[in-house]
C-alpha positions as CSV (number, residue, x, y, z in Angstrom):
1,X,-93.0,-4.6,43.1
2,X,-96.3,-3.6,44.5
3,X,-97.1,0.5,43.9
4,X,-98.5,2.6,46.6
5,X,-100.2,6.0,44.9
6,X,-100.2,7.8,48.3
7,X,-104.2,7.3,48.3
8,X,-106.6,7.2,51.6
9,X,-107.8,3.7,52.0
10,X,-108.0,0.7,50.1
11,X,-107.0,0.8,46.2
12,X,-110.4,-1.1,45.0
13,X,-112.2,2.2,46.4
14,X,-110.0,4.7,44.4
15,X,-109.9,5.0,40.3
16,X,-107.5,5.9,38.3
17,X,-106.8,6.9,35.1
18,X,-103.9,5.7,33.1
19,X,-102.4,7.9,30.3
20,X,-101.2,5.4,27.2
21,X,-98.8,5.9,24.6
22,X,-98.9,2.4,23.8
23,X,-94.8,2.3,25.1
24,X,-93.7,-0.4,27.7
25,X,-93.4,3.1,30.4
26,X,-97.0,3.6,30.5
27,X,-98.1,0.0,29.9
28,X,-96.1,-1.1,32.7
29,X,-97.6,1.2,35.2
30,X,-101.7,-0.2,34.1
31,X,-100.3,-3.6,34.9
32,X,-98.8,-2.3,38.3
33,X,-101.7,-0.3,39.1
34,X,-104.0,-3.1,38.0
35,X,-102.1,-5.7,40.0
36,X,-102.6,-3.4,43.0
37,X,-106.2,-3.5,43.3
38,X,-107.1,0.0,41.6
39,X,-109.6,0.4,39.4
40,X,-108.0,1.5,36.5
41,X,-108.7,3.0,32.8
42,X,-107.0,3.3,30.3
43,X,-106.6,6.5,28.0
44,X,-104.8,7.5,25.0
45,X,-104.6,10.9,23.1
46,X,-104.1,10.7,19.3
47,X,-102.4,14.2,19.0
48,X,-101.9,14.6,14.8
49,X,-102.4,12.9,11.7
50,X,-100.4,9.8,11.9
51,X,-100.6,8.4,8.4
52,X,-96.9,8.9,7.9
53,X,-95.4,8.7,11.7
54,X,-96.9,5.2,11.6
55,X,-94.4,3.8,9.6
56,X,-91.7,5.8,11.7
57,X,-89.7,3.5,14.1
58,X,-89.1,6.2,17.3
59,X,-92.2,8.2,16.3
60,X,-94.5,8.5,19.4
61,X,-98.4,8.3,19.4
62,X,-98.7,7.2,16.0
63,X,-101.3,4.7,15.1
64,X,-99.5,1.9,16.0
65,X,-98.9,3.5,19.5
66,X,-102.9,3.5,19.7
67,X,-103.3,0.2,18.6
68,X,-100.6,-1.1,21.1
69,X,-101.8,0.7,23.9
70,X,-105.5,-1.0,23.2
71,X,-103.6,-4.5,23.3
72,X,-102.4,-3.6,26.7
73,X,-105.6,-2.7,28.0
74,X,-107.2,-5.9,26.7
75,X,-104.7,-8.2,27.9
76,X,-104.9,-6.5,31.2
77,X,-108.5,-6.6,31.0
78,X,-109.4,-2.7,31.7
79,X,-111.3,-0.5,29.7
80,X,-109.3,1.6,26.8
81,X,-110.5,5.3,25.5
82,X,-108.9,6.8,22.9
83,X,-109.4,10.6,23.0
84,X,-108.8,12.5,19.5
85,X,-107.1,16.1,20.4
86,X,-105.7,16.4,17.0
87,X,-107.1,20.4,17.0
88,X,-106.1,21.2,20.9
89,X,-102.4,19.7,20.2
90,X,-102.3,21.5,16.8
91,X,-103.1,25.2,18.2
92,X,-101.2,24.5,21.7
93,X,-98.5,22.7,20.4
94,X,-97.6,22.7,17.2
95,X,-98.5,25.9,16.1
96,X,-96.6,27.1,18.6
97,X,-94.1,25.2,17.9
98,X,-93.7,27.2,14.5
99,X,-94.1,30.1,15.5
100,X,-91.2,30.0,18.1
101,X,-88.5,29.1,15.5
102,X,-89.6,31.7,13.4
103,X,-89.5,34.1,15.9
104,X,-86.0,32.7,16.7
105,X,-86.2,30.5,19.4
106,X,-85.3,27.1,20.2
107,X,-88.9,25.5,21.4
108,X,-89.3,22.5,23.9
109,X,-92.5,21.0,22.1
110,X,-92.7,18.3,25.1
111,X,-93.1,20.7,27.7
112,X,-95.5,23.1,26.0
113,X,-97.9,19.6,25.8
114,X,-97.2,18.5,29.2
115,X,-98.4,21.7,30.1
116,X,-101.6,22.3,27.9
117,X,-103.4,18.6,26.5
118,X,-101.7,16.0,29.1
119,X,-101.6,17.8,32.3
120,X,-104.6,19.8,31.8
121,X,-106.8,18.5,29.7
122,X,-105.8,14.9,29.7
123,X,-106.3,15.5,34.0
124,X,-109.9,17.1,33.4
125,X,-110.6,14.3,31.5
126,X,-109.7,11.9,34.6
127,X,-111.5,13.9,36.8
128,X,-115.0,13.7,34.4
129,X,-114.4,9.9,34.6
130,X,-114.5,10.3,38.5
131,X,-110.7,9.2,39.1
132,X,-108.6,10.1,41.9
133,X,-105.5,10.2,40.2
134,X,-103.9,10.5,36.7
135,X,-101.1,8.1,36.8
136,X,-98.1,8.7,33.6
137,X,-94.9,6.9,33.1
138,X,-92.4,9.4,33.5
139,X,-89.7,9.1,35.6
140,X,-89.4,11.5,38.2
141,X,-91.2,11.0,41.7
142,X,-93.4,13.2,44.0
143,X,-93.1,13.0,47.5
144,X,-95.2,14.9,50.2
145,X,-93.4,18.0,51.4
146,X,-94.2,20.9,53.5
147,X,-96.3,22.5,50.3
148,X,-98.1,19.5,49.2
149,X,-96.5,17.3,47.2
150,X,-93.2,17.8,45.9
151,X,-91.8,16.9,42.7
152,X,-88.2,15.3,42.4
153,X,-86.0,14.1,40.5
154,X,-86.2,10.3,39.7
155,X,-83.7,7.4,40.8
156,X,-82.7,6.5,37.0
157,X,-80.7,9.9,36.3
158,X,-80.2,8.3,32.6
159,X,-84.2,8.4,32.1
160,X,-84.3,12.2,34.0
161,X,-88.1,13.6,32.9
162,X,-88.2,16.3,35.1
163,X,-86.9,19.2,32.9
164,X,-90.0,18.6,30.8
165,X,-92.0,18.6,33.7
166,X,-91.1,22.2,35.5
167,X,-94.4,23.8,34.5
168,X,-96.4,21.1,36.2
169,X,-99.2,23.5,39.0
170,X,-99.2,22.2,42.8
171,X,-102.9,21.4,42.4
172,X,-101.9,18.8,39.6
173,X,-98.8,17.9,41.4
174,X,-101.7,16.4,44.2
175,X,-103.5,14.6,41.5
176,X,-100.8,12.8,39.6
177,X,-98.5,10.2,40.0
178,X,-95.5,8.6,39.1
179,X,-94.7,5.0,39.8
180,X,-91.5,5.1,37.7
181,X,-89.8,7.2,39.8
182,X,-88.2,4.9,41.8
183,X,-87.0,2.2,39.4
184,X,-84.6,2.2,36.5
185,X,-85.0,1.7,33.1
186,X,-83.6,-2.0,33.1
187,X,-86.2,-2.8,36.0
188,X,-88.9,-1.5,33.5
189,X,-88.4,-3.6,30.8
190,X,-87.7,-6.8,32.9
191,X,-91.0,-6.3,35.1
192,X,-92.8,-5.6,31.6
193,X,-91.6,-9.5,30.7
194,X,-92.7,-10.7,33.7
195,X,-96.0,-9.5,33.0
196,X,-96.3,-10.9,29.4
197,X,-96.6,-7.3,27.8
198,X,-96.5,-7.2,24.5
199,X,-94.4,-3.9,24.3
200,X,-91.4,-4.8,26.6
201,X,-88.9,-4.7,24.2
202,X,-90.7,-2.1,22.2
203,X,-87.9,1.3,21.0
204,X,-88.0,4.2,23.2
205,X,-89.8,7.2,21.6
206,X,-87.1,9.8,20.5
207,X,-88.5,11.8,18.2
208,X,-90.4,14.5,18.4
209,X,-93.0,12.7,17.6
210,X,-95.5,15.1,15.2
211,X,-91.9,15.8,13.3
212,X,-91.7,12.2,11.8
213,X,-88.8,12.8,9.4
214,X,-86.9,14.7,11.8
215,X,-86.6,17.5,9.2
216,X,-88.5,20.8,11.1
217,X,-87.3,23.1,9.1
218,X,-89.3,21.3,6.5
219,X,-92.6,21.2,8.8
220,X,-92.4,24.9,9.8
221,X,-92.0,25.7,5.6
222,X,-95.0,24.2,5.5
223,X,-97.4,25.6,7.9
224,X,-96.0,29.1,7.5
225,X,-95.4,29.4,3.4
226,X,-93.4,32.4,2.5
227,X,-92.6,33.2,5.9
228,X,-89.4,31.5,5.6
229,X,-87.4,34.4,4.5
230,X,-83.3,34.4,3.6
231,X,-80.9,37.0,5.0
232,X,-77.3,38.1,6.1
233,X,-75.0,35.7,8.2
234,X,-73.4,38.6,10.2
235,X,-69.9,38.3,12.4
236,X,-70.7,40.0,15.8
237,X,-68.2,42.5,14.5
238,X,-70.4,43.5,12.0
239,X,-69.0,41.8,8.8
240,X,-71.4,40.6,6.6
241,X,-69.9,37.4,5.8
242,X,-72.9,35.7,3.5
243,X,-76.2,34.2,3.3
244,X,-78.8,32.1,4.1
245,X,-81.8,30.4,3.7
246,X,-83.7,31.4,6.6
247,X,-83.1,31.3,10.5
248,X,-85.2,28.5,10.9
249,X,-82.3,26.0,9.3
250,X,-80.0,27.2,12.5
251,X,-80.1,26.7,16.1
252,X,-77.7,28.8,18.5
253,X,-74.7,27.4,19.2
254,X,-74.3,25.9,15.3
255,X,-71.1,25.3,14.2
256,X,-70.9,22.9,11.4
257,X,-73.3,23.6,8.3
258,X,-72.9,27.4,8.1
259,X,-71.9,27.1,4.8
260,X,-68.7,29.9,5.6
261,X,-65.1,29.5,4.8
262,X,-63.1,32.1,7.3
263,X,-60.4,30.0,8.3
264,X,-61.7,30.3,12.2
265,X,-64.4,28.3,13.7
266,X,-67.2,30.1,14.0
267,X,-70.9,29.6,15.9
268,X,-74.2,30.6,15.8
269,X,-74.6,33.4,18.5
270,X,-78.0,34.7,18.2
271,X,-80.5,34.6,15.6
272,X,-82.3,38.4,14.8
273,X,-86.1,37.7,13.2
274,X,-86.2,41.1,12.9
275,X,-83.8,41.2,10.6
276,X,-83.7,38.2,9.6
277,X,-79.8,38.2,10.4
278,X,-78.1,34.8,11.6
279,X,-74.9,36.2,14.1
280,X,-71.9,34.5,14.4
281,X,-68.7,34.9,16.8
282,X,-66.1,33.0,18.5
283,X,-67.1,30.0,21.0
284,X,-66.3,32.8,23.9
285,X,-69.7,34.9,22.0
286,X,-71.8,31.7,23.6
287,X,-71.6,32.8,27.6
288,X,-74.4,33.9,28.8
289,X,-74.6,34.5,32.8
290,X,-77.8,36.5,33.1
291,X,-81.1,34.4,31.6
292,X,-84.6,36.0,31.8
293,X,-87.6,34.1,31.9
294,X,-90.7,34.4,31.2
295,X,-93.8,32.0,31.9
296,X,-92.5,31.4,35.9
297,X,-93.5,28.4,37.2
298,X,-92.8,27.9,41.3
299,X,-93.6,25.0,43.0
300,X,-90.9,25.3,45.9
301,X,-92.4,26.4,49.6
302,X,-93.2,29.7,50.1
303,X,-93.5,32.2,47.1
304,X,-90.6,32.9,44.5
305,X,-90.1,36.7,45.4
306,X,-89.6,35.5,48.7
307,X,-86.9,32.8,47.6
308,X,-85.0,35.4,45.4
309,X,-85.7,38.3,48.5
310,X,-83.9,35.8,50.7
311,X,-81.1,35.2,48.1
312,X,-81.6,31.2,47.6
313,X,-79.6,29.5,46.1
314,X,-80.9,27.2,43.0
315,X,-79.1,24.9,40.6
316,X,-80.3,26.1,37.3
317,X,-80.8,23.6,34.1
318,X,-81.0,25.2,31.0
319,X,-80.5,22.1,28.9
320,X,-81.9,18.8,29.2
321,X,-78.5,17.0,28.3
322,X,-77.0,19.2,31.2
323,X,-76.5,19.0,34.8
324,X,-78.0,21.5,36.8
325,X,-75.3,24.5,37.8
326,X,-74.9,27.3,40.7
327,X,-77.5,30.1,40.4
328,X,-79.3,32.9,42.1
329,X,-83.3,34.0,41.6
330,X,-83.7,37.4,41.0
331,X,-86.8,39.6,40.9
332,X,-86.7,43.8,39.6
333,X,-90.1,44.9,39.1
334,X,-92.2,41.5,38.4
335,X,-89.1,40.5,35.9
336,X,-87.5,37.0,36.9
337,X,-83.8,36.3,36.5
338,X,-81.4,34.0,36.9
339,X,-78.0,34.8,37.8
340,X,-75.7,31.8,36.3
341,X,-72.8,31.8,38.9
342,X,-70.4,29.9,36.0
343,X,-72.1,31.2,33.3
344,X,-73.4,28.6,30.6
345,X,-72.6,27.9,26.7
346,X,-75.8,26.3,26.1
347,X,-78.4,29.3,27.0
348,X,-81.1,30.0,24.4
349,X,-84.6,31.8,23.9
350,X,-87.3,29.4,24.3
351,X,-85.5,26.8,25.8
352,X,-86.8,25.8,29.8
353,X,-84.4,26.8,32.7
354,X,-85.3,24.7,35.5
355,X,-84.3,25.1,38.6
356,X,-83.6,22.2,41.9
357,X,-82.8,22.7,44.7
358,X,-79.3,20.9,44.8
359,X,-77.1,19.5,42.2
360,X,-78.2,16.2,44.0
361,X,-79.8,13.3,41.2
362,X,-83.0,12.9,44.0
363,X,-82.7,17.0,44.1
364,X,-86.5,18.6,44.2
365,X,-87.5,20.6,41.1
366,X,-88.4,24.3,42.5
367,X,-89.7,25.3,39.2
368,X,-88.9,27.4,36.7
369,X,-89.6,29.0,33.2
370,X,-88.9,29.8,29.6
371,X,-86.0,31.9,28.8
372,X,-86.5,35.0,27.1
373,X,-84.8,36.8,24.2
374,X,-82.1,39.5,24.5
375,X,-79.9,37.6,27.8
376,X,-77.4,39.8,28.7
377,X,-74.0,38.6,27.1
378,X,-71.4,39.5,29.4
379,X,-68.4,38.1,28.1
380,X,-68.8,39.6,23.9
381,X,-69.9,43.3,23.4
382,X,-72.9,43.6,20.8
383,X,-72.4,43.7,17.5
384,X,-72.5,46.7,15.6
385,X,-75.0,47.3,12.6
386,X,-73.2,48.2,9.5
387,X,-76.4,50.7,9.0
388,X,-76.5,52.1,12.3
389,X,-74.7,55.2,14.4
390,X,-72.4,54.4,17.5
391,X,-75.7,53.2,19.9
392,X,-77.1,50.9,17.0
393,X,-76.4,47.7,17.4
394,X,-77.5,43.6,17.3
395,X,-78.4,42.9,20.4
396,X,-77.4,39.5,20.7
397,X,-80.2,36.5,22.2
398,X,-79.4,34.0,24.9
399,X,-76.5,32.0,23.5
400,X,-76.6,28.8,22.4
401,X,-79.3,26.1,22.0
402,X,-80.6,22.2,22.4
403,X,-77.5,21.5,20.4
404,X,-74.0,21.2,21.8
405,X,-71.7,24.0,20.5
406,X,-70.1,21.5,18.1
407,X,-73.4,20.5,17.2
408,X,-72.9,18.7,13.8
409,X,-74.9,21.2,11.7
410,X,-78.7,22.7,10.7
411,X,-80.3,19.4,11.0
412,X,-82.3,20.8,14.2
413,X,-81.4,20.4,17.9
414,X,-80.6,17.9,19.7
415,X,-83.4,15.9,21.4
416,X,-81.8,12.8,22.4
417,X,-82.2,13.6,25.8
418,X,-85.7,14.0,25.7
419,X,-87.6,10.5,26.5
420,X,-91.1,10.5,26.4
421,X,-93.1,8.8,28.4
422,X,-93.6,5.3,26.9
């Protein structure tokens, strides 16, 4: 396979910069990119204190990851920089990060970095070096449309990145690439033995990787002591039916681990950091078919008010495990919405809801954004506050989370689907 990045002339004119996580994705595309005749470097971010991750099989960018990615570079023979953003990824990430589950939302860590240190800063840092591109291994592609490049969906649905990849601008869109895109996983690995690299058989990152444990409750204690507060576990009929530990040890759309005996099955519905309440209803108290977003990210032609003024329909994603679904853009007075035409189980604050534009796997990724508390529920009425008149009530959040609604219990949502780049 010989790459193409879509550049004017030849490749030895045109450098690149490589980003590294020391995983066969991104050492695969230095050798490609090498092979072609760019001029290619090499660069790695250490993001956080790796002393523990190191030891952590499925941890990304540990120390390990750095000392692989170095390996690569030498045996390919270009230069490797290793930049330390330990400080940027703790404030933009991490921090964050915290602050979201306390504030009861379910946070997508990967995106919030794609969006500040690699797509940003990592891309400024390319640019100082004087490349003309910033080349990852993700898989999704990018394609010229009539907007400037598009960005799509990849041909290895299985390895699907671009969820985590909505908030990516048009201007870096035109600066970055994605060689991946076209090939599956099994091609990967078999072109990284061809090449002799030492990470071809290396374990996909799963983890999020500055949670090395997997325990984020624990983490979030942690860097916010004493915020972690207990409270009620509420029945959206107002029934107080006991207690917990804090919201941060549940994720909407819980079921196991609530630590209740009531003799029907019961879910996480919202979570109230007000209050510090945990709700809980019947599976039906999960569908949500109005989500609000904040953050809006559009990358499709033309503008979004003129997509929702012209009623477009979108397929909306508001899980990474899920497939996009039927959906209409609205916009009231600089608010966005997004009309789910089935309605969804699997709808929660802080959580991305992307949005294609066809349920096709090559579909193109129009944009999207973060959902915002208080969704409308339209199937469950609110709950009503045992300490409140008639109007008073709970105001239930976008249902569900990153889990399934069977989700196994508080251990944290579900990240399987989320595959870093290698």
């Amino acid at each position: 396979m010989r790459i193409d990045l879509d550049l004017p002339g030849r490749p030895e004119d045109h450098r690149v910069v490589v980003a590294m996580s020391g995983g066969v994705d991104s050492s695969l595309v230095a050798a490609l990119t090498k092979a072609a005749g760019y001029d290619v470097v090499g660069v790695t971010l250490q993001l956080y204190d790796h002393g523990e991750a190191t030891h952590r099989p499925g941890a990304c960018c540990a120390g390990r990851d750095i000392r692989d990615a170095r390996r690569v570079c030498d045996s390919l023979g270009i230069p490797h920089y290793v930049l330390d953003m330990e400080a940027r990824f703790r404030d933009a990430v991490i921090e964050n990060f915290a602050d979201s589950y306390l504030a009861g939302e379910t946070p997508v860590p990967c995106v919030a970095c794609n969006q500040t240190v690699k797509f940003s800063d990592l891309l400024e840092t390319a640019r100082d070096l004087g490349a003309d591109a910033l080349v990852t291994g993700h898989y999704v592609s990018t394609r010229a449309t009539a907007s400037g490049r598009g960005l799509f969906r990849p041909a290895d649905a299985d390895r699907d990145q671009s969820y985590f990849l909505f908030a990516t601008t048009r201007d870096q869109l035109d600066f970055v690439r994605f060689p991946l895109g076209e090939i599956s996983k099994t091609v990967t690995r078999q072109m990284a033995r061809d090449f002799g690299l030492v990470v071809a058989d290396k374990p996909d990152s799963q983890d999020i990787c500055f949670v090395p444990t997997g325990n984020y409750a624990e983490m979030i204690a942690r860097l916010r002591p004493g915020a972690v507060e207990p409270g009620d576990i509420v029945h959206v009929d107002g029934r107080v039916l006991g207690q917990h530990r804090g919201i941060i040890h549940f994720t909407i759309g819980q079921r196991r681990g609530l630590g209740l005996s009531v003799g029907e099955p019961l879910f996480v519905v919202a979570l109230e950091p007000e209050t510090r309440r945990v709700v809980v209803g019947p599976r039906s108290a999960l569908i949500t078919r109005r989500v609000p977003l904040r953050d809006v990210n559009w990358i499709g032609d033309g503008t979004l008010e003129d997509a929702a003024a012209a009623g477009l329909e979108v397929h909306a994603r508001v899980r990474s495990t899920r497939d996009p679904a039927p959906a209409l853009i609205h916009v009231e007075d600089g608010a966005v919405f997004v009309d789910l035409v089935a309605g969804e189980a699997g709808v929660a604050p802080g959580q991305a809801c992307v949005l294609y534009d066809s349920a096709d796997g090559r579909a193109r990724v129009l944009g999207g954004g973060f959902i915002a508390r208080h969704a409308h529920q339209s199937e469950t009425p609110p709950a009503r506050r045992r300490d409140a008149g008639p109007a008073g009530h709970l105001a239930p959040s976008a249902s569900a989370c990153a889990c399934p609604p069977d989700a196994s219990g508080p251990q944290g949502p579900d990240y399987n689907g989320l595959r870093l780049a290698g």
